[in-house]
NUFI-454341 format. One line per 4 residues: number of its first residue (from 1); their letters; for each residue x, y, z of N, C-alpha, C, CB. Coordinates in steps of 0.2 Angstrom, whole numbers, plus 2048, in hexadecimal, padded with zeros to 3 digits. Glycine has a CB too. Layout:
! NUFI-454341
NUM> a> X:Y:Z:X:Y:Z:X:Y:Z:X:Y:Z  ... $
This chain:
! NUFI-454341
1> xxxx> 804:7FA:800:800:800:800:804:806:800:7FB:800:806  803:80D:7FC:808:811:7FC:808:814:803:808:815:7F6  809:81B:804:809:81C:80B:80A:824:806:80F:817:814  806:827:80A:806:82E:808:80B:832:80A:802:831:80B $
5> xxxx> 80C:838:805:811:83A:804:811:843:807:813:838:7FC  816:845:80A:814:84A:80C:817:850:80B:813:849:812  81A:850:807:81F:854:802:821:854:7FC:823:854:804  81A:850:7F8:819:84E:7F2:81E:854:7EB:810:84E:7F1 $
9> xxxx> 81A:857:7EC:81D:85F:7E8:823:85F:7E7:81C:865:7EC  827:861:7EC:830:860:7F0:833:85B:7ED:830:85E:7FA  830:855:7EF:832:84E:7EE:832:84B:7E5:82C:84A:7F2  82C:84D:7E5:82C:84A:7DB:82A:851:7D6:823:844:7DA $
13> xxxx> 831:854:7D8:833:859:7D3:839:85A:7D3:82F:85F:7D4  83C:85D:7CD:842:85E:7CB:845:859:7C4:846:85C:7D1  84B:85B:7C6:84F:859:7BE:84E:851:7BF:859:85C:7BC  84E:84E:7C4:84F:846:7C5:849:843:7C3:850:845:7CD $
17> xxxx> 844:846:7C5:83D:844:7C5:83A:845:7BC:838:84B:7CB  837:841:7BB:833:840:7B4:82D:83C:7B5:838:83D:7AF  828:83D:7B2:821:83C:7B1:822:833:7AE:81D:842:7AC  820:82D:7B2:820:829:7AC:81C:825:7AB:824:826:7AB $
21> xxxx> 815:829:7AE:810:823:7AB:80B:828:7AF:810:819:7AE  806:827:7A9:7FD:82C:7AB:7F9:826:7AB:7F8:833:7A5  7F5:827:7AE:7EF:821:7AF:7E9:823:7B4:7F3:81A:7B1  7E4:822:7B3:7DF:822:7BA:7E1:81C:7BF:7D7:81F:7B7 $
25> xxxx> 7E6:820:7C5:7E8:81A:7C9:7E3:818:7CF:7EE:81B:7CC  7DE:81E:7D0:7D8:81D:7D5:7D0:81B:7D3:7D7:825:7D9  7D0:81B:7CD:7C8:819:7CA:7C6:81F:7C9:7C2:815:7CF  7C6:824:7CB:7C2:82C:7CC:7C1:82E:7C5:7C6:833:7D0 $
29> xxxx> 7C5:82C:7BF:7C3:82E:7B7:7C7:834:7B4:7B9:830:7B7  7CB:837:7B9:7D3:83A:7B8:7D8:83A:7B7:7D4:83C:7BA  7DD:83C:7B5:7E3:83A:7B1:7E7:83A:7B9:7E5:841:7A9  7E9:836:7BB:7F0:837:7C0:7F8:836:7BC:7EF:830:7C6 $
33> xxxx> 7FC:836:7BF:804:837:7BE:808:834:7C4:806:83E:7BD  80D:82F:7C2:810:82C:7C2:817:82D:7C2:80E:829:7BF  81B:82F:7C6:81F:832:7C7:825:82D:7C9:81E:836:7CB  82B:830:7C6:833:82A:7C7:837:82F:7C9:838:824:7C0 $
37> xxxx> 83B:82F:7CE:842:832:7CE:846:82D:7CD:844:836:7D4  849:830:7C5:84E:82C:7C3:855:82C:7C6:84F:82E:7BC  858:830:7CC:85C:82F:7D0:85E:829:7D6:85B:833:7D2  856:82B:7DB:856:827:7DE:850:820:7DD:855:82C:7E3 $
41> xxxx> 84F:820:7D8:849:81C:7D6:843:819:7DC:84C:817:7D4  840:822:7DD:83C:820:7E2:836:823:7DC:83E:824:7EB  82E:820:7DF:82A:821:7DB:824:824:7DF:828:81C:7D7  81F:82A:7DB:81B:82C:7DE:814:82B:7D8:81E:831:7E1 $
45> xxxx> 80F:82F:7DC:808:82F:7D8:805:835:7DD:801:827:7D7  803:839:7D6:7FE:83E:7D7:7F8:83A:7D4:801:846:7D4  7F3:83E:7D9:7EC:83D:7D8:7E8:843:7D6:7E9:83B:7DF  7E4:844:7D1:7E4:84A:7CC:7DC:84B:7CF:7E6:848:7C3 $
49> xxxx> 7D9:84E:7CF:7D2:851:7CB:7D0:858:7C9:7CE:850:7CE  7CC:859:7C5:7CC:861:7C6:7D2:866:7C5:7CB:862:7CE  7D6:861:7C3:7DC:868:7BF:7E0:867:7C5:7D9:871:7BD  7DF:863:7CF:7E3:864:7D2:7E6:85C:7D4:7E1:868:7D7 $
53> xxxx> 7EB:85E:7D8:7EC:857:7DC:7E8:857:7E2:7F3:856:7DD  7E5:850:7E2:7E1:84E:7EA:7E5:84A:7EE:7D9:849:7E8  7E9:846:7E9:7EE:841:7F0:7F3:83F:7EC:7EA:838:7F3  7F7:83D:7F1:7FE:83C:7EE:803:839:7F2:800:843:7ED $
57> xxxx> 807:831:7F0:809:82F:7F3:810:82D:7EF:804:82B:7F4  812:829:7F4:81A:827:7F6:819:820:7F3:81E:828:7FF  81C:81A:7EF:81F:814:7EF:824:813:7F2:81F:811:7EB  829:817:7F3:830:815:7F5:835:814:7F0:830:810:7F8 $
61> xxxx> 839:810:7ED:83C:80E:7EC:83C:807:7E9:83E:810:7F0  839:806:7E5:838:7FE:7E4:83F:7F9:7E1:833:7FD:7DD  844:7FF:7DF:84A:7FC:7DB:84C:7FC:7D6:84B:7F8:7DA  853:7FC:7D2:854:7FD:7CB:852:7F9:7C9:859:7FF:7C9 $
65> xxxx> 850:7F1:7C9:84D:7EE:7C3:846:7EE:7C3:84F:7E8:7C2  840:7F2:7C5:83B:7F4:7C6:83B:7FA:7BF:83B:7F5:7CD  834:7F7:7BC:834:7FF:7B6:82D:7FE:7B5:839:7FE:7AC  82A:805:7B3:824:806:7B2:822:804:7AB:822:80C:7B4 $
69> xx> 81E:800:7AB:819:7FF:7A3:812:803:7A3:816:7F5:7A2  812:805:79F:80B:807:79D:80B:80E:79C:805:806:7A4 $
């Protein structure tokens, strides 16, 4: 389960960070995003609606042989 993130913004932004997957990750019928820092290879998700974010969460770190499809 991911565990909320509390410095989302701070955290999954910058030159490290890139976008690498959109998808509806909550059912709600909005585009979310799917965040990697190609540094640390830690991953996050924004929760979208309405033009904002609603939630937003940490996976950690799964590992370099770990890669997002989709």
């Amino acid at each position: 389960m991911p565990k909320p993130c509390r410095e989302p913004t701070s955290r999954a932004t910058g030159r490290s960070v890139r976008a690498a997957a959109l998808g509806d990750y909550n059912g709600d019928g909005n585009a979310d995003i799917l965040w990697r820092n190609t540094t640390s290879g830690e991953i996050y998700d924004w929760l979208t609606q309405d033009n904002g974010i609603i939630g937003q969460h940490s996976f950690g770190n799964p590992g370099a042989v770990w890669s997002i499809v989709g």
